[in-house]
C-alpha positions in Angstrom: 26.9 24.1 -17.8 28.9 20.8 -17.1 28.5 21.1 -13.5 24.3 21.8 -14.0 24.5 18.6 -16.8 26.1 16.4 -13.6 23.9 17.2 -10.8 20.6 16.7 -12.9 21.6 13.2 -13.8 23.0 12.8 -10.1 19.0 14.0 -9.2 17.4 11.8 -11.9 19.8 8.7 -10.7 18.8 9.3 -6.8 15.2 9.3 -7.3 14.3 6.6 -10.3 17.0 4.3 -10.3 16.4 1.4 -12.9 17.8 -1.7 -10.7 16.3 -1.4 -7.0 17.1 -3.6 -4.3 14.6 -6.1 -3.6 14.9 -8.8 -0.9 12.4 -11.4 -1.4 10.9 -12.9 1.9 10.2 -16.2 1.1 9.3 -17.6 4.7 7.8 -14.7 6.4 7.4 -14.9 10.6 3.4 -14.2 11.3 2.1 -12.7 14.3 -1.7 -13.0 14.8 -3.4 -9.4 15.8 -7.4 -9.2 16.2 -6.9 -13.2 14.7 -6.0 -12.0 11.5 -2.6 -13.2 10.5 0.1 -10.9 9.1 3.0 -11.5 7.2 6.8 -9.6 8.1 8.3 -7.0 5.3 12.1 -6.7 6.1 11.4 -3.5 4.2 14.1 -2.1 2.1 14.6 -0.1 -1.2 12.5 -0.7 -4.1 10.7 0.9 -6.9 7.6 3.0 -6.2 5.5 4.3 -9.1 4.5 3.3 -12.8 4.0 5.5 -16.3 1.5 2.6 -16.6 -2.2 4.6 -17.3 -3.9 7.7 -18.0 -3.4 9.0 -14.7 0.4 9.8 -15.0 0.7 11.0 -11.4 3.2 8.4 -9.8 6.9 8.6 -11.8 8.3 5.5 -10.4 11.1 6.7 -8.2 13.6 4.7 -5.3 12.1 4.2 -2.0 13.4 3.2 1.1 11.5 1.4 4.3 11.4 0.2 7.7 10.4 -3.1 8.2 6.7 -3.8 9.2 3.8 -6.0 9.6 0.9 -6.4 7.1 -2.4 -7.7 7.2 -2.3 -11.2 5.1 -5.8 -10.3 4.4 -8.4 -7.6 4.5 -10.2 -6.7 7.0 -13.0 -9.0 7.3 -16.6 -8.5 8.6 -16.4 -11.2 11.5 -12.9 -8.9 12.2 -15.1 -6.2 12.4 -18.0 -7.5 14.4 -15.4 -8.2 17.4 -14.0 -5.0 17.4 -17.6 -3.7 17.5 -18.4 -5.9 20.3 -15.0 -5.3 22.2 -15.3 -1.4 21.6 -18.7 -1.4 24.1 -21.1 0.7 22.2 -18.8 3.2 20.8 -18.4 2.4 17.3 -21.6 2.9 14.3 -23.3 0.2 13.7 -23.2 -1.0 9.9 -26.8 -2.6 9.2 -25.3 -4.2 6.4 -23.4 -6.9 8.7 -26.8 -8.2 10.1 -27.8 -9.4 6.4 -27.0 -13.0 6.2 -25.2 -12.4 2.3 -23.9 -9.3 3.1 -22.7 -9.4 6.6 -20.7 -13.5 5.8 -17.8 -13.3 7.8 -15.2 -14.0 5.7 -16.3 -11.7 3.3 -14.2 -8.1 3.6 -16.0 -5.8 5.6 -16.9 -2.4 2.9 -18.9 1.0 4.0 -16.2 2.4 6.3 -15.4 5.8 6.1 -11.0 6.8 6.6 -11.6 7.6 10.0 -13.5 4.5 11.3 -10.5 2.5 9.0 -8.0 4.1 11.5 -10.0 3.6 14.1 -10.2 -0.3 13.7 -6.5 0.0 13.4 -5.5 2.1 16.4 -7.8 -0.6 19.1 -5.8 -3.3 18.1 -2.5 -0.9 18.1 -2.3 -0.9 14.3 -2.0 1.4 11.6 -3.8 2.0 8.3 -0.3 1.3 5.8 1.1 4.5 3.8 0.7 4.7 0.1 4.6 3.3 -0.1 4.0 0.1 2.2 0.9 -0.6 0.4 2.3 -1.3 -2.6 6.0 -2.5 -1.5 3.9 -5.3 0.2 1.6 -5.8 -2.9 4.3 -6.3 -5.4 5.4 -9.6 -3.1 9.2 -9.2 -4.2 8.5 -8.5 -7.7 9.4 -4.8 -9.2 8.7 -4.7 -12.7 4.9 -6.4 -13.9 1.9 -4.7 -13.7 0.6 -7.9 -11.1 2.5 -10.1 -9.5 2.2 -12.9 -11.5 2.6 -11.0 -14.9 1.4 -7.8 -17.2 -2.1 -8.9 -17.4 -5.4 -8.7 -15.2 -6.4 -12.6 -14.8 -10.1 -14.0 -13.1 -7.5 -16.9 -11.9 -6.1 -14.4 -9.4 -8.4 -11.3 -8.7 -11.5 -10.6 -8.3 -12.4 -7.4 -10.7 -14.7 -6.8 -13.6 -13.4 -9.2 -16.0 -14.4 -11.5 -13.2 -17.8 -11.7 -13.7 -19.1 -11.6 -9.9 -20.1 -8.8 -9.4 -19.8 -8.7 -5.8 -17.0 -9.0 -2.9 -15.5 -12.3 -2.5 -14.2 -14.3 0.6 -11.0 -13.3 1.4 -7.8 -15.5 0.1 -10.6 -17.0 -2.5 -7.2 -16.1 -4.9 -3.4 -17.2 -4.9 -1.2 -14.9 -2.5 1.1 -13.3 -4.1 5.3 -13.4 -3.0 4.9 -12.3 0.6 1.8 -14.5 1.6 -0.8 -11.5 1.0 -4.0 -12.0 -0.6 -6.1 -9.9 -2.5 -3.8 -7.1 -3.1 -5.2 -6.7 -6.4 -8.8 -6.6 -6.9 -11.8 -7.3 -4.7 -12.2 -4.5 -2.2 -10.2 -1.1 -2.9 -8.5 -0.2 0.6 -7.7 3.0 2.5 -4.3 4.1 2.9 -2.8 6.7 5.6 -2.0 9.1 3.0 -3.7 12.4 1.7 -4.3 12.3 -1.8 -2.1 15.0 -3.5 -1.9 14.2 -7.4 1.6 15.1 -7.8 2.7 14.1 -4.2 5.0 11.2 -5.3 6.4 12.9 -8.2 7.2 16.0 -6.4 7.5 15.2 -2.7 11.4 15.7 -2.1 12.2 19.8 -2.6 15.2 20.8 -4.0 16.7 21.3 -0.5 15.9 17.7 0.4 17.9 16.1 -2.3 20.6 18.3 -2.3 21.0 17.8 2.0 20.6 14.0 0.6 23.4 14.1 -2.2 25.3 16.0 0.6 25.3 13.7 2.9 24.7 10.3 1.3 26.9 10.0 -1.8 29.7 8.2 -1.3 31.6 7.1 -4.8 30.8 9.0 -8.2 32.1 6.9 -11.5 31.5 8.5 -14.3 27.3 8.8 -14.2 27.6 6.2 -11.8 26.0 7.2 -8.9 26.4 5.0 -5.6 23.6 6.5 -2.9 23.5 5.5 0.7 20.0 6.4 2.0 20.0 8.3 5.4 17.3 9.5 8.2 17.2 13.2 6.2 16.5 11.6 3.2 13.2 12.4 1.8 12.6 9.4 0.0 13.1 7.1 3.3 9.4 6.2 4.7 7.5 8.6 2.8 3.9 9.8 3.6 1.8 12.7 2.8 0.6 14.0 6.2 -1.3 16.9 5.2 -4.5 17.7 6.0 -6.9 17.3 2.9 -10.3 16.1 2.1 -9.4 13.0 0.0 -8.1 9.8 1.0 -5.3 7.5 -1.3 -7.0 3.9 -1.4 -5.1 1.1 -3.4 -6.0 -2.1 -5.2 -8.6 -1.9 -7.1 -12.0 -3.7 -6.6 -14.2 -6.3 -7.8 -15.8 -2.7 -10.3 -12.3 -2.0 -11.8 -11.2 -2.8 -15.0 -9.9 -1.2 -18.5 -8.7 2.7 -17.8 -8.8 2.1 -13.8 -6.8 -1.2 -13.6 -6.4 -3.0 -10.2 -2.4 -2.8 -11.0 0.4 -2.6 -8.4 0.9 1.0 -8.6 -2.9 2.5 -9.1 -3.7 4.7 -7.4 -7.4 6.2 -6.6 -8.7 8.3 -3.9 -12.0 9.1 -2.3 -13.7 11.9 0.2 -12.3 10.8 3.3 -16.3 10.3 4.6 -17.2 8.7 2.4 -18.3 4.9 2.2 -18.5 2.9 -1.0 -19.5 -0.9 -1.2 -16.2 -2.1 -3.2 -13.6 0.1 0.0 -12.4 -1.5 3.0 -8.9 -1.5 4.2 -6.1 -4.1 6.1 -3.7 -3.0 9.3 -0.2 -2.7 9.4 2.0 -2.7 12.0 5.3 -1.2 13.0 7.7 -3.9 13.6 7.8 -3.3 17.6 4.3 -3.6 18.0 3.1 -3.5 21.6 0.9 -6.5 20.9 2.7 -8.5 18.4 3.9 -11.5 19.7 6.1 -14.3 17.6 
């Protein structure tokens, strides 16, 4: 019974640890890709997840990553309309960028299904960020507020209901939060790599992952004091749910979200991966070796 008692808080320990490591990046290096510039995450441990709303479906748990580049902003639709034009022909036309309100160029561009997301993405050898990256490089450094700048939504910092606009704003219209990224909360919701799998994040390391990770990652036990050194086999390092499925994570919120569906740090919402919505668009990430990323 002892022995059962020890490993279940050595599990509990491992995977929601109270005092993550955060390393704030206070003068980022940017890289311009497709002229949209992009802030550098030294990645690292922090805490993923919130018991924050209704939803109840991301425990907030220790993640580790790589380090990577981000989008500073979202995609916009002048962004978009040179990728259209450097693609030759191959990518569906969106009759909403030919209205002179709609189609503004700094405005983000909205109406892209998962796929074409990606596909923006891969042209300009990018990536759509995971779930994890998403919201490690939306909390800017901070690790335990609902938005970066405290517990409650603000029309000082996002664009959301309480806003009162009604529509999509020109990107960086709001303060950036820690890392130099803008419009992580609110405005336009954005497409993430993942599959949306309610329990994914609460469930996504088996009982033979963390027991191969306490195996071969523990190295000092004092007490309840656990002392865990993350490794390549550990579940928790880089995490992203692959599967195939017909829903899509997106993250953020949108200029439509308020109340019960907050545009908080840890939110999360999903959509049928075809599917297009006026308040969904998406920004690029990039892994830190980038073929095209150039100091």
């Amino acid at each position: 019974m002892r022995q059962f008692i020890f490993f279940t808080c050595l599990i509990f320990l491992v995977g929601c640890s109270s005092k993550p490591e955060m390393k704030v990046i206070k003068n980022p290096a940017m890289i311009a890709l497709n002229n949209i510039s992009v802030s550098h995450l030294d990645g690292g441990t922090f805490k993923m997840g919130s018991y924050d709303d209704e939803f109840l479906d991301k425990a907030p748990r220790a993640v580790q990553l790589d380090p990577f580049f981000i989008d500073k902003t979202e995609v916009t639709n002048a962004a978009y309309k040179q990728y259209i034009a450097e693609a030759g022909g191959t990518v569906r036309q969106l009759t909403h960028l030919e209205d002179p309100l709609l189609g503004a160029d700094k405005l983000p561009i909205v109406n892209i299904t998962h796929k074409e997301a990606q596909n923006f993405c891969k042209f300009y050898n990018k990536r759509l960020p995971t779930e994890a990256e998403w919201e490690y490089a939306a909390k800017g450094g901070i690790s335990n507020t609902r938005y970066f700048w405290g517990e409650k939504e603000d029309p000082m910092y996002m664009n959301f209901r309480g806003s009162n606009k009604n529509k999509t704003v020109n990107v960086g219209s709001y303060p950036s939060n820690g890392y130099g990224l803008f419009d992580m909360n609110g405005n336009v919701r954005e497409w993430v790599e993942d599959t949306y799998e309610k329990n994914f994040y609460k469930q996504m390391c088996t009982e033979k992952d963390l027991g191969d990770a306490i195996k071969d990652s523990y190295r000092s036990i004092k007490g309840l004091f656990v002392d865990i050194e993350y490794t390549e086999h550990n579940c928790y390092n880089n995490p992203v749910n692959t599967k195939e499925g017909k829903y899509k994570s997106n993250r953020g919120g949108s200029f439509e979200y308020s109340e019960g569906y907050p545009a908080t740090l840890s939110f999360r919402f999903f959509d049928d991966k075809e599917s297009t919505h006026r308040d969904l668009g998406f920004r690029c990430v990039a892994d830190e070796r980038a073929p095209n990323a150039k100091n």
